[in-house]
N, CA, C and O atoms as a Maestro MAE file, in Angstrom:
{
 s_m_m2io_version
 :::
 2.0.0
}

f_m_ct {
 s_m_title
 :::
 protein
 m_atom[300] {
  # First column is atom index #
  i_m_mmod_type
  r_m_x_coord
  r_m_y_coord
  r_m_z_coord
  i_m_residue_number
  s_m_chain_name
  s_m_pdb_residue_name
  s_m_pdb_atom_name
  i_m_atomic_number
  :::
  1 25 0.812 -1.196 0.000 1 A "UNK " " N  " 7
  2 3 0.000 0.000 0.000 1 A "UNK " " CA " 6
  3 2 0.859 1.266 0.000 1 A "UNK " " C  " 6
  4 15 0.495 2.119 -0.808 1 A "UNK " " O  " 8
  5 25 2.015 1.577 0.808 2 A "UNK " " N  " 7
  6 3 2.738 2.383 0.727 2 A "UNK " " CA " 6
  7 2 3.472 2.828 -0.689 2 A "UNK " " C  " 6
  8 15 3.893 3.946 -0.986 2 A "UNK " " O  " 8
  9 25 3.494 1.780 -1.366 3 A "UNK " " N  " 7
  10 3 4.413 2.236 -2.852 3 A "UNK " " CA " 6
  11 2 3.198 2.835 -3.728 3 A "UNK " " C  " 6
  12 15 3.364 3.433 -4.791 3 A "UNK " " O  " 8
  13 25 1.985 2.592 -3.135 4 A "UNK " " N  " 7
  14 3 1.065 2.798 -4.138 4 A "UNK " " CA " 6
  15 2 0.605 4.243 -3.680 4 A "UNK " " C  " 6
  16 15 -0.624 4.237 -3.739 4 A "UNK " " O  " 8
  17 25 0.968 5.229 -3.336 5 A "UNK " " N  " 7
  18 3 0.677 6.472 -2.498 5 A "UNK " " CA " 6
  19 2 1.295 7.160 -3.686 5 A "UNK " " C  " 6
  20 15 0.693 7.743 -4.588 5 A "UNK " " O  " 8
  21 25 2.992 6.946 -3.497 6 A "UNK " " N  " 7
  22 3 3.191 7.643 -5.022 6 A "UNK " " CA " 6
  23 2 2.396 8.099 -6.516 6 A "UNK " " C  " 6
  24 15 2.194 9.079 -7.233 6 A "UNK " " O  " 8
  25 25 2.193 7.041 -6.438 7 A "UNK " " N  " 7
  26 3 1.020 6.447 -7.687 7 A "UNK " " CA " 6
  27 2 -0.193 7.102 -7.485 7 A "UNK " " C  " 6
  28 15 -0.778 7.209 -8.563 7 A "UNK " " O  " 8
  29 25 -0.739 7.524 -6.673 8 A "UNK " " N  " 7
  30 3 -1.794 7.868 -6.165 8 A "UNK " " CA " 6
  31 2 -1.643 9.759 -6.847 8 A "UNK " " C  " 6
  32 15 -2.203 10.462 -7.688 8 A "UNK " " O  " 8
  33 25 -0.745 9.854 -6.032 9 A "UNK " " N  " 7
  34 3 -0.124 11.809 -5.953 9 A "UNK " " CA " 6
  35 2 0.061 11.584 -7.461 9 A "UNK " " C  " 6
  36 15 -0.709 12.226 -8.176 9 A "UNK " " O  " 8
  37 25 1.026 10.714 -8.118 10 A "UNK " " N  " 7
  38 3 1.017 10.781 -9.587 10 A "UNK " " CA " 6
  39 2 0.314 11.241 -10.835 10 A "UNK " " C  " 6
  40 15 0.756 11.947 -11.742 10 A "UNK " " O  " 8
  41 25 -1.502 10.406 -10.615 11 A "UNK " " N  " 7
  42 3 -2.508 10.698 -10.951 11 A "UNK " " CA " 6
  43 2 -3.168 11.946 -10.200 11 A "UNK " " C  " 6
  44 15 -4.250 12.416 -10.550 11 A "UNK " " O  " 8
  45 25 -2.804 12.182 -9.687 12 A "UNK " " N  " 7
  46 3 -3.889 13.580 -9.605 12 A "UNK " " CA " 6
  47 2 -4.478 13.667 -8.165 12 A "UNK " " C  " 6
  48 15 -5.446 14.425 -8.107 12 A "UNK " " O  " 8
  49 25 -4.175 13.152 -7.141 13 A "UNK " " N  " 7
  50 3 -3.948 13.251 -5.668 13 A "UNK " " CA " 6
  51 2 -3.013 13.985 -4.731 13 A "UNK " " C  " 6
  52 15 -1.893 13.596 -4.403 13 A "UNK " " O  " 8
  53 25 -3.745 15.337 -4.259 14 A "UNK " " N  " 7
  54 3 -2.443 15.393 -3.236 14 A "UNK " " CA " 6
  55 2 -2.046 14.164 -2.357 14 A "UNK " " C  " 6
  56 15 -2.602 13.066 -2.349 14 A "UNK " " O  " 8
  57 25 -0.807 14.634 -1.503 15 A "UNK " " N  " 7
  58 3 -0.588 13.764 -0.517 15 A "UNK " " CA " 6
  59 2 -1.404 13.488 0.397 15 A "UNK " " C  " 6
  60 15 -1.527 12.305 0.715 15 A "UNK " " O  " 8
  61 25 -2.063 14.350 0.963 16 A "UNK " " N  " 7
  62 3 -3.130 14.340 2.233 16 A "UNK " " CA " 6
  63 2 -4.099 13.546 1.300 16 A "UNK " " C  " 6
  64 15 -3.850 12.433 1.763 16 A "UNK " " O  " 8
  65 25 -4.886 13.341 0.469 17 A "UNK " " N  " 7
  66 3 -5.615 12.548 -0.243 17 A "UNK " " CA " 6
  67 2 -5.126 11.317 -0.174 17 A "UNK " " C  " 6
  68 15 -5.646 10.418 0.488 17 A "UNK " " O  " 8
  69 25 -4.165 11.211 -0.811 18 A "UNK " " N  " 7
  70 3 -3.638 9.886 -0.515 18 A "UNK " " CA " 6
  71 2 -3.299 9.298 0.850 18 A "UNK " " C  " 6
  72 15 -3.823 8.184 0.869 18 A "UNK " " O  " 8
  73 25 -2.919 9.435 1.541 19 A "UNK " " N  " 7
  74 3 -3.188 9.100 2.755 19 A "UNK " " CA " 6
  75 2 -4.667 8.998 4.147 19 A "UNK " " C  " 6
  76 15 -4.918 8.366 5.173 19 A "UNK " " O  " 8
  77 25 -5.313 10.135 3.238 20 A "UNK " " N  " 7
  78 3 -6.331 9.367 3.778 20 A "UNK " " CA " 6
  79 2 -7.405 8.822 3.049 20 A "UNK " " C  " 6
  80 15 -8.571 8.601 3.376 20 A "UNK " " O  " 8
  81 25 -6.555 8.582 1.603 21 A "UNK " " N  " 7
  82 3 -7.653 7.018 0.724 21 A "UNK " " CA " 6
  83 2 -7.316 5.731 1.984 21 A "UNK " " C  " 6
  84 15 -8.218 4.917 2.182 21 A "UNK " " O  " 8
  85 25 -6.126 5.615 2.718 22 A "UNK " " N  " 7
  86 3 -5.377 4.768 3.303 22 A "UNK " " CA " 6
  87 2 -6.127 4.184 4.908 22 A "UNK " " C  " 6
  88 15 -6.322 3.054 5.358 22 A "UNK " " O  " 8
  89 25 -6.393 5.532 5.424 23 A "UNK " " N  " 7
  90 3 -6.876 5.742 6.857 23 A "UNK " " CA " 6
  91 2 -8.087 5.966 7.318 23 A "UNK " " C  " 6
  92 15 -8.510 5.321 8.277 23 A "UNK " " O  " 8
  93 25 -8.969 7.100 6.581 24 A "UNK " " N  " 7
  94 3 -9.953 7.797 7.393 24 A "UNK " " CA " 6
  95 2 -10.617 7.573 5.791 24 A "UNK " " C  " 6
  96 15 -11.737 7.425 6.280 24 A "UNK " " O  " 8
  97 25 -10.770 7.485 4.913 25 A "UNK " " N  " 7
  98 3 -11.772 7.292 3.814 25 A "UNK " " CA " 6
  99 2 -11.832 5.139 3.790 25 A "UNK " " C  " 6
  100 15 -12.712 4.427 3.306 25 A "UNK " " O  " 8
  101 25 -10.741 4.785 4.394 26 A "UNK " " N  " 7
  102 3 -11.081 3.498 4.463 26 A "UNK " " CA " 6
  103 2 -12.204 3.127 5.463 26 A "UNK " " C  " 6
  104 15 -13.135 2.368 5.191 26 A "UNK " " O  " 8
  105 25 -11.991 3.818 6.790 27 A "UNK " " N  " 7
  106 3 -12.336 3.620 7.710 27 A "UNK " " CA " 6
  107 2 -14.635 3.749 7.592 27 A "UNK " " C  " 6
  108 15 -15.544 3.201 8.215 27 A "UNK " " O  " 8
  109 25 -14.575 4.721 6.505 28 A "UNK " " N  " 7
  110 3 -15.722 5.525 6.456 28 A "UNK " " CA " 6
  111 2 -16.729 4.934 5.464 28 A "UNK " " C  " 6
  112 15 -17.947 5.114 5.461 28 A "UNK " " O  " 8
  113 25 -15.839 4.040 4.445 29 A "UNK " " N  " 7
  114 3 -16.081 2.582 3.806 29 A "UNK " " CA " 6
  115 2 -16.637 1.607 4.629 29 A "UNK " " C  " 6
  116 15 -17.587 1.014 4.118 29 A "UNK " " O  " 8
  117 25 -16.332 1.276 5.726 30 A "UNK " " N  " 7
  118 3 -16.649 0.554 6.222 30 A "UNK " " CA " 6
  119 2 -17.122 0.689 7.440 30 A "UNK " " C  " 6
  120 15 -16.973 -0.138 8.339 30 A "UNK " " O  " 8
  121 25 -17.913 2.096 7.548 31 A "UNK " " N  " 7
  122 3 -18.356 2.395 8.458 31 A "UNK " " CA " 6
  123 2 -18.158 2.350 9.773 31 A "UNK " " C  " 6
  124 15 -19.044 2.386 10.628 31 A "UNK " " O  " 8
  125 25 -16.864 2.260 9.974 32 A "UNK " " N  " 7
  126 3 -15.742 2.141 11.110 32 A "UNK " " CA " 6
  127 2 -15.259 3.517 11.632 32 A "UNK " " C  " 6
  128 15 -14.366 3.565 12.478 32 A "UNK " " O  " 8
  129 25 -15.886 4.726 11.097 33 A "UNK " " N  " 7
  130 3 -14.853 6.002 11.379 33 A "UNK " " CA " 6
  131 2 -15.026 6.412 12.969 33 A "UNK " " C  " 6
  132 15 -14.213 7.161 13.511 33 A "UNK " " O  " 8
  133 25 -16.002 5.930 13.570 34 A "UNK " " N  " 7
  134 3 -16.031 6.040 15.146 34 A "UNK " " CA " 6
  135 2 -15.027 6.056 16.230 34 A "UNK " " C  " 6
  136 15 -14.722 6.869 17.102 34 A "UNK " " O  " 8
  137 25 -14.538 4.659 15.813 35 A "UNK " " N  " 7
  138 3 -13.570 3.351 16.250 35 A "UNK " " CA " 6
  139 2 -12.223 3.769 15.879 35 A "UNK " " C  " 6
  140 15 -11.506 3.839 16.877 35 A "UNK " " O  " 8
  141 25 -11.503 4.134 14.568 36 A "UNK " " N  " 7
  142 3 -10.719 4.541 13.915 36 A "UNK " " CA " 6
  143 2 -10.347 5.172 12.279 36 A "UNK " " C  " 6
  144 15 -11.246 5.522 11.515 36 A "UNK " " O  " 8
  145 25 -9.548 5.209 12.085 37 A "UNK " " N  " 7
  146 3 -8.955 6.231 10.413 37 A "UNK " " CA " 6
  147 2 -8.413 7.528 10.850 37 A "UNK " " C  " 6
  148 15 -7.914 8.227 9.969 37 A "UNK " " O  " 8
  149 25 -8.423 7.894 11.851 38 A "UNK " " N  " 7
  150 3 -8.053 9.412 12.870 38 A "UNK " " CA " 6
  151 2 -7.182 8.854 13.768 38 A "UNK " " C  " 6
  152 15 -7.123 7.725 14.254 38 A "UNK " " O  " 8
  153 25 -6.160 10.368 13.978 39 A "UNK " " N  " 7
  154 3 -5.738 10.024 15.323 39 A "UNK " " CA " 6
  155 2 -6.605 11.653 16.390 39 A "UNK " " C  " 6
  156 15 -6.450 12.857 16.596 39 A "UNK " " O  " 8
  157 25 -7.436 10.567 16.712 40 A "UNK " " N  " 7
  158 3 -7.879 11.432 17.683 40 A "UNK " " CA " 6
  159 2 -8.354 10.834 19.059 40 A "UNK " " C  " 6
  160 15 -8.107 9.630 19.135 40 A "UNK " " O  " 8
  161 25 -8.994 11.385 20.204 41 A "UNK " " N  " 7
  162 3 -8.650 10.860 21.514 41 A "UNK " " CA " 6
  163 2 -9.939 9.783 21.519 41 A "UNK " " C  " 6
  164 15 -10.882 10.054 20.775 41 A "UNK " " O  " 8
  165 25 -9.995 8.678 22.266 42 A "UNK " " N  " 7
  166 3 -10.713 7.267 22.280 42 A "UNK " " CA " 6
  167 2 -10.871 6.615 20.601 42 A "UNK " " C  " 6
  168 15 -11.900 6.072 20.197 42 A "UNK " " O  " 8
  169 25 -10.017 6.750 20.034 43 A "UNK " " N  " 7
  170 3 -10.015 5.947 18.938 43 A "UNK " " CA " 6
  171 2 -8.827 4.956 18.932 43 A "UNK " " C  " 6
  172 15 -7.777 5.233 19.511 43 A "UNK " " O  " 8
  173 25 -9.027 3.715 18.219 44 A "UNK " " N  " 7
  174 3 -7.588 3.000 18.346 44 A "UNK " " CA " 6
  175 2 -7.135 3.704 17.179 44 A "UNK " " C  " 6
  176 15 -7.887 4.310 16.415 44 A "UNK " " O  " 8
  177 25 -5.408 3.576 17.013 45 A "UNK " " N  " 7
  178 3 -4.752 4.402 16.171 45 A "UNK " " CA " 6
  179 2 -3.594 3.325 16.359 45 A "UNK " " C  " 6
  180 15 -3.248 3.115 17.522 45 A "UNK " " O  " 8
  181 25 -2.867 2.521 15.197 46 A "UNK " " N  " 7
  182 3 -1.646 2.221 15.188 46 A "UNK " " CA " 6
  183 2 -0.497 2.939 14.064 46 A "UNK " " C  " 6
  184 15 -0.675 2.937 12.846 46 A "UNK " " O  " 8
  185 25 0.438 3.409 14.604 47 A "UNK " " N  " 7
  186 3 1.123 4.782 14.075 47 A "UNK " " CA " 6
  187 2 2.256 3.780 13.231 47 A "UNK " " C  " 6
  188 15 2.549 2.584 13.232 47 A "UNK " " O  " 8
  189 25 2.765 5.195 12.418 48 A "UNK " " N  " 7
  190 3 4.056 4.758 11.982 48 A "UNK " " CA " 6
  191 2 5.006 5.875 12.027 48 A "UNK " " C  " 6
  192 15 4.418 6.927 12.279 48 A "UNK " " O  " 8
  193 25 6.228 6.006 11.875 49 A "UNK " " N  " 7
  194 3 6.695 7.495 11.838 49 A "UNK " " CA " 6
  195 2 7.760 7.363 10.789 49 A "UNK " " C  " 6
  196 15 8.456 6.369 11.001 49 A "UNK " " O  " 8
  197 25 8.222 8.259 9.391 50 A "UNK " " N  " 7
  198 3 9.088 8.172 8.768 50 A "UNK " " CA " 6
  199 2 9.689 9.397 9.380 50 A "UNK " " C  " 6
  200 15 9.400 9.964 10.433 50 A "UNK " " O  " 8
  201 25 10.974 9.790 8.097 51 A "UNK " " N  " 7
  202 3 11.692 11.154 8.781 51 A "UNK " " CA " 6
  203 2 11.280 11.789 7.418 51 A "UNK " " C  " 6
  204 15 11.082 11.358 6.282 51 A "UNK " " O  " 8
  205 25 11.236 13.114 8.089 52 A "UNK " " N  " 7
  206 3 10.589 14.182 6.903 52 A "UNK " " CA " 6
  207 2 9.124 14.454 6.620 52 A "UNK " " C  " 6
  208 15 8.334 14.071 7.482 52 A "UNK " " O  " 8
  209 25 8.751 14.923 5.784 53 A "UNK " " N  " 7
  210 3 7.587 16.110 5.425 53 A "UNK " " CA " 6
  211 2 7.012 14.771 4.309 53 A "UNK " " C  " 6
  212 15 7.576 14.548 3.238 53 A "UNK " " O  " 8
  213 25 5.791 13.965 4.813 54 A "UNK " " N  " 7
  214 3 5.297 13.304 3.910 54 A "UNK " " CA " 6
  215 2 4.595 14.075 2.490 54 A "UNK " " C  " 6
  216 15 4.708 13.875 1.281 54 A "UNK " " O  " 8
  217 25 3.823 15.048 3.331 55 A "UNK " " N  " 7
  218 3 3.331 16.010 2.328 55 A "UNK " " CA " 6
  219 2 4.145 16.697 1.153 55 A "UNK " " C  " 6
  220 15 3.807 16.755 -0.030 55 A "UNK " " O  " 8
  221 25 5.431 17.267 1.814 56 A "UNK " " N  " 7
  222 3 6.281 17.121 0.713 56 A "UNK " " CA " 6
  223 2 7.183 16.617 -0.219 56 A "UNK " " C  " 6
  224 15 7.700 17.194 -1.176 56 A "UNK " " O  " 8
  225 25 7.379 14.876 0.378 57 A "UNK " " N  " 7
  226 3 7.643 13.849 -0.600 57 A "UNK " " CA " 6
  227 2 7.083 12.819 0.169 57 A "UNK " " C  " 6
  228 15 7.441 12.460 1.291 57 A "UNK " " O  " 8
  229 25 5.811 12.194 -0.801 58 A "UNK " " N  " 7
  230 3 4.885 11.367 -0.575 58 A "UNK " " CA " 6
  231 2 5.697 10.158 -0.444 58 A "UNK " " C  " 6
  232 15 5.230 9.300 0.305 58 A "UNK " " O  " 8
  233 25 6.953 9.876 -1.084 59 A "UNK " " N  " 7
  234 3 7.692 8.454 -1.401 59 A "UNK " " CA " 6
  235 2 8.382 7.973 0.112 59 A "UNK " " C  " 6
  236 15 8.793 6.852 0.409 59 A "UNK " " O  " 8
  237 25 8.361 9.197 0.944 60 A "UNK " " N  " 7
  238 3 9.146 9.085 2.643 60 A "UNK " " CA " 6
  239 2 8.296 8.145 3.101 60 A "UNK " " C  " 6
  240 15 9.055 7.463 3.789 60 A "UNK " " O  " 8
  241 25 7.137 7.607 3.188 61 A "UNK " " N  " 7
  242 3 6.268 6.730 3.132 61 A "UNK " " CA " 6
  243 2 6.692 5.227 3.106 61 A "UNK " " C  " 6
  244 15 6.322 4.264 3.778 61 A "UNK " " O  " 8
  245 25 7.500 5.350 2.201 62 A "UNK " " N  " 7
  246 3 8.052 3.840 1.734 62 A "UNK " " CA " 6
  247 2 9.320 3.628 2.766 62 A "UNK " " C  " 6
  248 15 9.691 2.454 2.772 62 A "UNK " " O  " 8
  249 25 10.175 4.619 3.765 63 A "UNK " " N  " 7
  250 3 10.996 4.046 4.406 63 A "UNK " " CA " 6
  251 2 10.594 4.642 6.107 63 A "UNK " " C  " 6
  252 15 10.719 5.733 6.663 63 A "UNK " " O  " 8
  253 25 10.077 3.326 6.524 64 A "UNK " " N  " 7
  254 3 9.245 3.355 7.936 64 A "UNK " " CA " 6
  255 2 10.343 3.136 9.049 64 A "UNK " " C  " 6
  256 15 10.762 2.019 9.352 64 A "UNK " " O  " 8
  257 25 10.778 4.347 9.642 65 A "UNK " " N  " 7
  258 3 11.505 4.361 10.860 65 A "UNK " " CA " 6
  259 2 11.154 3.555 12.299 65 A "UNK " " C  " 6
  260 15 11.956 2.940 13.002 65 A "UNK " " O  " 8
  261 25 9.746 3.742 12.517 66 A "UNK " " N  " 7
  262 3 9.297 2.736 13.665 66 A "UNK " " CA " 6
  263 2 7.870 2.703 13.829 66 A "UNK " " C  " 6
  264 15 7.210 3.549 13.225 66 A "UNK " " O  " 8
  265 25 7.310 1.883 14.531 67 A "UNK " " N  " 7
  266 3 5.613 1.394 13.959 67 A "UNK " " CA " 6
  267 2 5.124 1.255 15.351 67 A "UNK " " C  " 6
  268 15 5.814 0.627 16.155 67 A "UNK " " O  " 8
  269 25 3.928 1.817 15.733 68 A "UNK " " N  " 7
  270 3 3.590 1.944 17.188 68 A "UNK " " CA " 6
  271 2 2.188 0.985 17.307 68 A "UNK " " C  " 6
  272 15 1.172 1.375 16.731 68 A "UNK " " O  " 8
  273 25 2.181 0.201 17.784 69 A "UNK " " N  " 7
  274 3 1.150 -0.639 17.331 69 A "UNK " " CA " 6
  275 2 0.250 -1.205 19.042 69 A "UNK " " C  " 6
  276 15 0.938 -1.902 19.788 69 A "UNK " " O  " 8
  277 25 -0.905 -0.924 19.405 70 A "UNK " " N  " 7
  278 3 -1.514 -0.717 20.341 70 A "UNK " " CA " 6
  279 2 -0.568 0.052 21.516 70 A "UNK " " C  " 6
  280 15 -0.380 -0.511 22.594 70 A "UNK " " O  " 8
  281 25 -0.240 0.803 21.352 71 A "UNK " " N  " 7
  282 3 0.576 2.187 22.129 71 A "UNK " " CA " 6
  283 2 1.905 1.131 22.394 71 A "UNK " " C  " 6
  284 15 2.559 1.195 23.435 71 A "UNK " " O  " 8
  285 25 2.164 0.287 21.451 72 A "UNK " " N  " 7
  286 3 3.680 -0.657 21.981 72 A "UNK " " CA " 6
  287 2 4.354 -0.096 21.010 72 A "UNK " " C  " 6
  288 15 3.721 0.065 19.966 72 A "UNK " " O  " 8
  289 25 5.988 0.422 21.044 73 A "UNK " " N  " 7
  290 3 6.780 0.404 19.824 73 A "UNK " " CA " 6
  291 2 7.595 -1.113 19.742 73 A "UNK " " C  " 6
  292 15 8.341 -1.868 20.366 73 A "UNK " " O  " 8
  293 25 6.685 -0.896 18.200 74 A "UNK " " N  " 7
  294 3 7.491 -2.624 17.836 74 A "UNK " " CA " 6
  295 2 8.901 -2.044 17.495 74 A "UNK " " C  " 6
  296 15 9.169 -0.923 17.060 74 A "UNK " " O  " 8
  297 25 10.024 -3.436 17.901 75 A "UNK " " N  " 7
  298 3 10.870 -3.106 17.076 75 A "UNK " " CA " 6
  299 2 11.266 -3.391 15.539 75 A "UNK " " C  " 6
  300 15 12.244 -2.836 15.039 75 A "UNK " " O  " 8
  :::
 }
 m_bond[299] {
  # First column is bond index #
  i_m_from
  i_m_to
  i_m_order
  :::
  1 1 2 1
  2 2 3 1
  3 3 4 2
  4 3 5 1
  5 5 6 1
  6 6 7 1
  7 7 8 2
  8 7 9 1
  9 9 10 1
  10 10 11 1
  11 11 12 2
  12 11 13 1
  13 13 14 1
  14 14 15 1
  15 15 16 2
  16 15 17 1
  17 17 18 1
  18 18 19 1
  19 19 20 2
  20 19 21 1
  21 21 22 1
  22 22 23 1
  23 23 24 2
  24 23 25 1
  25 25 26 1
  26 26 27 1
  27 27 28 2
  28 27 29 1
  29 29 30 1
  30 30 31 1
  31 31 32 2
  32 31 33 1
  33 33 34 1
  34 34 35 1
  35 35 36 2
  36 35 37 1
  37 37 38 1
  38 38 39 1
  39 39 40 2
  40 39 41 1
  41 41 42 1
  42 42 43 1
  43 43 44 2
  44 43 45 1
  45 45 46 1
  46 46 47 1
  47 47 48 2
  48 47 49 1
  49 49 50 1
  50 50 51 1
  51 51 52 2
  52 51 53 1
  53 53 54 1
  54 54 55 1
  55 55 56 2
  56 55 57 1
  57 57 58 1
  58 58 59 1
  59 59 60 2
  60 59 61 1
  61 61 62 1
  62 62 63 1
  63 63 64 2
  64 63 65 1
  65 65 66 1
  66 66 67 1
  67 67 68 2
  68 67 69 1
  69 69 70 1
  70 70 71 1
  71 71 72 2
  72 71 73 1
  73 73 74 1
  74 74 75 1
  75 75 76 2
  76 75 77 1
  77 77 78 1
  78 78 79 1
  79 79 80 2
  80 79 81 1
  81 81 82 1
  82 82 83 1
  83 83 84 2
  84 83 85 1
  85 85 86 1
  86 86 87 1
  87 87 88 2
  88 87 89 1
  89 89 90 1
  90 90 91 1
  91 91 92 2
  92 91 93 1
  93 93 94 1
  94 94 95 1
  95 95 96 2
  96 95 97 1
  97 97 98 1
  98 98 99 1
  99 99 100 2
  100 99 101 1
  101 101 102 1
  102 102 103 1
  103 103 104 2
  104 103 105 1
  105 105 106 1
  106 106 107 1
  107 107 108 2
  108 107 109 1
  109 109 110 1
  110 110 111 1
  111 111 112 2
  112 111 113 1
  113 113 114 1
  114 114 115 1
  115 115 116 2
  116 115 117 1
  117 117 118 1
  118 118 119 1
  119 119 120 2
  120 119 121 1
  121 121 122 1
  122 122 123 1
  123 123 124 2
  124 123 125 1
  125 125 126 1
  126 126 127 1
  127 127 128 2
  128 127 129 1
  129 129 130 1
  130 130 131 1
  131 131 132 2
  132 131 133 1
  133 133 134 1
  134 134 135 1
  135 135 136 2
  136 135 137 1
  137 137 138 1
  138 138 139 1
  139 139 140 2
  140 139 141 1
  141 141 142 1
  142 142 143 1
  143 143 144 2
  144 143 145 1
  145 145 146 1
  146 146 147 1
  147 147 148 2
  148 147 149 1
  149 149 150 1
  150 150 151 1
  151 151 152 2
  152 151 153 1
  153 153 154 1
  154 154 155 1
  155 155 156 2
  156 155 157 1
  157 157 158 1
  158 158 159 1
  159 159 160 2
  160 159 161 1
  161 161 162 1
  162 162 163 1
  163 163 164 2
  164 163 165 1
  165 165 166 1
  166 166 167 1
  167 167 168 2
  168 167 169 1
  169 169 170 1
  170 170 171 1
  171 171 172 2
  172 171 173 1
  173 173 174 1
  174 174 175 1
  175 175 176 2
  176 175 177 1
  177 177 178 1
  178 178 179 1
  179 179 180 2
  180 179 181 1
  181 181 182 1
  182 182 183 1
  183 183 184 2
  184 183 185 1
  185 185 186 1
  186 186 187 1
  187 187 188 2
  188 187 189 1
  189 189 190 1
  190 190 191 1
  191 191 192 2
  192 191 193 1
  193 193 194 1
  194 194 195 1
  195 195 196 2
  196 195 197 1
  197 197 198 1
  198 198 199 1
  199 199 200 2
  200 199 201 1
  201 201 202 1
  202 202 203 1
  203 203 204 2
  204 203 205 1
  205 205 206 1
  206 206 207 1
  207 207 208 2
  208 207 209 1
  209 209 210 1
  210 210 211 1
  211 211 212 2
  212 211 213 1
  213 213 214 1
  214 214 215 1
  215 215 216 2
  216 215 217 1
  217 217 218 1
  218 218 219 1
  219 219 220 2
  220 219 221 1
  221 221 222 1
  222 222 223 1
  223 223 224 2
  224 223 225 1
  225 225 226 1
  226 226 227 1
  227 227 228 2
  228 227 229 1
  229 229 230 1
  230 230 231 1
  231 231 232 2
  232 231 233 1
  233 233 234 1
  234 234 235 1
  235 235 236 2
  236 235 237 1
  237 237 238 1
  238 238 239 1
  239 239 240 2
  240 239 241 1
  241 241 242 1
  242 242 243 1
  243 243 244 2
  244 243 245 1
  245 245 246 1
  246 246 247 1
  247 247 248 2
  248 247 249 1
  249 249 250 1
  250 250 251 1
  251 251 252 2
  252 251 253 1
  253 253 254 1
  254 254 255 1
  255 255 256 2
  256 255 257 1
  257 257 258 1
  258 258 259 1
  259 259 260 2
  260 259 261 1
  261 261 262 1
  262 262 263 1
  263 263 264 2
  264 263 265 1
  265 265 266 1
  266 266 267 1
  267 267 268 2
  268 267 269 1
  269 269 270 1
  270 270 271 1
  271 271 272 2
  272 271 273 1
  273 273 274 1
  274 274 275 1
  275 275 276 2
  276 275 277 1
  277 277 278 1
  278 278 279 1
  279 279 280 2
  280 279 281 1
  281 281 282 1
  282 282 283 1
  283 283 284 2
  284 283 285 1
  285 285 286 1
  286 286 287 1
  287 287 288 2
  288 287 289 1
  289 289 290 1
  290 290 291 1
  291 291 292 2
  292 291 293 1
  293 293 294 1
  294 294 295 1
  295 295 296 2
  296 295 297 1
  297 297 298 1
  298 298 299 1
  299 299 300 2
  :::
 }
}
């Protein structure tokens, strides 16, 4: 899914679009946006963090520094 974000901005998507085809328009698909697709407070949220400005290169996406997954950092 991440390589496909590029691809996304390519065709005619900003970045913020593309990312939340990923998160919060998935979530709203499936009528889940309550629960999660946000990070906002009583929602589950499992994070990721790259380095840099996704918005300004959508491809930082593709190299995932660390992944926070029920408030645990995996290694």
């Amino acid at each position: 899914m991440l390589k496909q974000m590029a691809y996304m901005v390519r065709y005619g998507l900003t970045p913020m679009q593309a990312i939340k085809s990923a998160t919060l328009w998935g979530a709203q698909s499936m009528n889940l946006q309550a629960d999660v697709g946000s990070i906002t407070a009583g929602k589950f949220a499992d994070m990721m963090a790259v380095k840099g400005d996704v918005i300004e290169d959508i491809t930082r996406l593709e190299h995932v520094e660390a992944v926070i997954k029920g408030g645990v950092l995996i290694p």
